[in-house]
N, C-alpha and C positions, 0 to 999 in steps of 0.2 A: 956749241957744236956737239956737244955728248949727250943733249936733252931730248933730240928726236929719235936718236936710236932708243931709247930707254922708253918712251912716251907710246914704241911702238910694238912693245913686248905685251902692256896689258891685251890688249885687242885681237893679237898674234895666239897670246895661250888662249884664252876665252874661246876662241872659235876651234884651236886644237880641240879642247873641252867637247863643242858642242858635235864635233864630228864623230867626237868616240863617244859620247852617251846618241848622238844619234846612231849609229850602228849598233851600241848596245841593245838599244832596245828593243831590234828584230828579234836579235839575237836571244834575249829572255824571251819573247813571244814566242819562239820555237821550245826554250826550256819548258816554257807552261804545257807543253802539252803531256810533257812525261812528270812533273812536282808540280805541285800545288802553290801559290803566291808565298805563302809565308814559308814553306822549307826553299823555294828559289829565292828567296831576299837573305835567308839566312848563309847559304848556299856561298852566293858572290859576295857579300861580303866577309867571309869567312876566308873565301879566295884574296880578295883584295888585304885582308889583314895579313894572312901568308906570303904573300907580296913584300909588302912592306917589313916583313921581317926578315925573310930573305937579305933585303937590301940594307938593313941594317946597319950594317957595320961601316957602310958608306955615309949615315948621315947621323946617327945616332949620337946624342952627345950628353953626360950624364949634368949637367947644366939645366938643362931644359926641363928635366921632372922635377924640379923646386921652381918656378915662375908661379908667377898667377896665373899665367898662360894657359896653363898645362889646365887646373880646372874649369876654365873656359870652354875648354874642349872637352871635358869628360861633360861637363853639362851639356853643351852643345850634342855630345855621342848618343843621350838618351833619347832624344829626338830625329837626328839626320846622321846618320841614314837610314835608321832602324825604323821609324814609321814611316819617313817619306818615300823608301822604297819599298817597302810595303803595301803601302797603297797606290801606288805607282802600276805595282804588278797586279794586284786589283785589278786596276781600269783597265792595263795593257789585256789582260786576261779575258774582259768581259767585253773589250770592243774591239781590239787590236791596237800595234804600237803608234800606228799615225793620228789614229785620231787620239788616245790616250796621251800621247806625248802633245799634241796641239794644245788640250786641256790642261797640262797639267805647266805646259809652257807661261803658265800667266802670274808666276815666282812674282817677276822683276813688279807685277802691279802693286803685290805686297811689298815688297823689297822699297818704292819708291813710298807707300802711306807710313813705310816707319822712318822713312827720312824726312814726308812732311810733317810728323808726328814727333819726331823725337830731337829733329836736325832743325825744325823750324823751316823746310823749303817751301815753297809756296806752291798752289796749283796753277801752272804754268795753261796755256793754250796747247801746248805738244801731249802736254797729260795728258789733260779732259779727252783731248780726240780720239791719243793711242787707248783710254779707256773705252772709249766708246766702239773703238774697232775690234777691241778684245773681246767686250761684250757682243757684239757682232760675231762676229768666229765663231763664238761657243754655241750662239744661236742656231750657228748656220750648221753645225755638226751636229748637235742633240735634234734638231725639230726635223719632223715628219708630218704628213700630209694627217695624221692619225694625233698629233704633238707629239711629244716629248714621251717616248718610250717607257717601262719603268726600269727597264737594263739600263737604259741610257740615264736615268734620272741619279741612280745607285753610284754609274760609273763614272758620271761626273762631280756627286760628292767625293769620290775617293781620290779623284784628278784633282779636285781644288785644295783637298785637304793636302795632299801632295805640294802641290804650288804652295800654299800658304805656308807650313815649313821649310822650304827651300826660299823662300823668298827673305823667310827673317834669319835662316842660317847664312844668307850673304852679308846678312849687316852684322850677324855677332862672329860671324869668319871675320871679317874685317877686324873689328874689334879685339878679338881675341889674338890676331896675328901681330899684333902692336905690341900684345906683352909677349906673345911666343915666338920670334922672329922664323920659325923651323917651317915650311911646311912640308916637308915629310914627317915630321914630329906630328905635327898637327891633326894632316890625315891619317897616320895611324893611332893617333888616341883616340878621337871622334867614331872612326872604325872598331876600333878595338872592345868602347865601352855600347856599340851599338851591336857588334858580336856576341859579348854576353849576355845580352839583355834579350836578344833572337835566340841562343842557347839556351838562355833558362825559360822562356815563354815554348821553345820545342818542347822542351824535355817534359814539360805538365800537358803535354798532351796526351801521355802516355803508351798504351800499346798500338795507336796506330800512329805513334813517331818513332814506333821501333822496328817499324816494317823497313827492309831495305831501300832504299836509295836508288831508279837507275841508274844505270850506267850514263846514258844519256843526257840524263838531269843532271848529274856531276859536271861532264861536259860542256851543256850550253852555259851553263853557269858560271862555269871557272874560266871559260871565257868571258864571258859578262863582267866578273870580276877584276879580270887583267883590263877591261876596258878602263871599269870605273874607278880603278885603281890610279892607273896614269891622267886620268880626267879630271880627278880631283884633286891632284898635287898640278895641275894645270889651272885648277879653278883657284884655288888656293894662292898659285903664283901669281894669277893676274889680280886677284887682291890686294897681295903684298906690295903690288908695284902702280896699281892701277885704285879708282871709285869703284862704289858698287854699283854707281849710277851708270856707268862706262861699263864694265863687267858683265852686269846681271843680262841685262836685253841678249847681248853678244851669246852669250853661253845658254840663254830660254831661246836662239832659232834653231837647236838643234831637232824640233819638228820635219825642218826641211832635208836636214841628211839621214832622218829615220825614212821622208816621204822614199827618197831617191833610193836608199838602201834596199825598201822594199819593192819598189819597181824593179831595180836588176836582181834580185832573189826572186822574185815574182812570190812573194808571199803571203800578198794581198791583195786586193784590186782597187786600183786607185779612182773614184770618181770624181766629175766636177764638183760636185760638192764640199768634199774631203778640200780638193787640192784650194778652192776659195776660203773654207775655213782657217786651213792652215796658214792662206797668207795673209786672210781678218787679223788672226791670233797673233802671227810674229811680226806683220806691219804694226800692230798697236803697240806690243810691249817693246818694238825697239821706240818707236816714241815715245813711248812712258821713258824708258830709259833715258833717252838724250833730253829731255823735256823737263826732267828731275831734277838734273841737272844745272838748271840756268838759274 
């Protein structure tokens, strides 16, 4: 009796997730226009680590910095979020958040080769296909009558490189949530050591990281950051309770609430194109997902 309410939390947070990073990511596309990719990634997750300290005292528990856990997560920090939002804001930057985020959507493909890779699953018929549809998508956003732009060529290495860290930080979130049972712990160490490491990559920039800051860029940011703050102890939770095979797909359609977010902001203009890509993209990798699985 108590196994369906519980069975139905992973699925629940996962899409909370994908609805605040799909809003987030209008939301940095307006930051980009007053900061540059790397002072806004530095920016919101700076935000989101202030977050989590603020909230502190609500979950913090001095237990938890002795696990094995705990450096699972600073290793994990030197990677996600510090380069995969990085390059994230790249692509958002150089093409906008719909198609950016459609590309950058295709996590769970990695997410599911390190479970046939490390887990032993097998290539199922759901895989092959959702691959094939992903591959599809991406096709269908990058080409042009001319090919394959070279903005587009640029902005979909920095989309995949994105994807491809966030795909294998679902399986060592997993992983590392096993020794760290916290995940507000978790996300603020992961955060914390991807702060520093954005800190000291500003700071040797020198005198034009010493130029002020707008006003503005503060702003879209530290919204940004309150997004991905709650998004990630959401992604985190379904984790904890949930596969990554379950998980991953669920939290990569958040394409589809950046498409819609940007329709009623009118931020950008949505073509057929775009909107067939988008559903190449997230039809494939929820099949890769469920497909991974069996």
């Amino acid at each position: 009796m108590t196994s369906a309410p519980v069975a139905v939390w992973p699925p629940l947070l996962a899409l909370s997730a994908a609805i605040l990073f799909g809003v987030g990511g209008v939301v940095a596309k307006r930051g980009l226009a007053h900061v540059d990719s790397q002072t806004g990634a530095m920016l919101s997750i700076g935000a989101t680590v202030v977050l989590y300290l603020l909230s502190a005292p609500l979950w913090m528990r001095t237990q938890d910095w002795f696990t094995p856990g705990f450096w699972v997560f600073v290793l994990a920090g030197l990677f996600h979020p510090m380069l995969s939002m990085y390059m994230a804001l790249e692509a958002i930057s150089r093409t906008g958040p719909t198609v950016a985020s459609a590309l950058a959507s295709t996590a769970p493909l990695f997410a599911a080769l390190t479970a046939i890779v490390f887990l032993g699953e097998t290539l199922s018929a759901p895989v092959a296909i959702g691959t094939l549809g992903t591959v599809a998508g991406v096709m269908t956003l990058s080409w042009t009558r001319r090919g394959v732009p070279r903005l587009m060529q640029v902005a979909l290495l920095f989309a995949t490189g994105a994807a491809v860290v966030r795909g294998l930080h679902h399986t060592v979130g997993k992983w590392g949530l096993e020794l760290l049972p916290n995940v507000f712990m978790a996300s603020f160490v992961s955060f914390a050591v991807s702060f520093l490491g954005m800190a000291f990559v500003y700071g040797l920039r020198g005198r034009r990281a010493a130029q002020p800051i707008p006003r503005a860029g503060l702003v879209y940011f530290g919204v940004a950051g309150a997004l991905i703050a709650v998004a990630i102890v959401s992604v985190y939770g379904a984790l904890a309770l949930g596969t990554v095979v379950v998980v991953s797909p669920i939290v990569a359609s958040y394409p589809v609430f950046t498409l819609l977010t940007a329709v009623l902001s009118g931020e950008e203009r949505i073509t057929r194109r775009v909107t067939t890509g988008v559903a190449l993209v997230v039809g494939g990798v929820v099949l890769i997902g469920l497909g991974s699985g069996r």
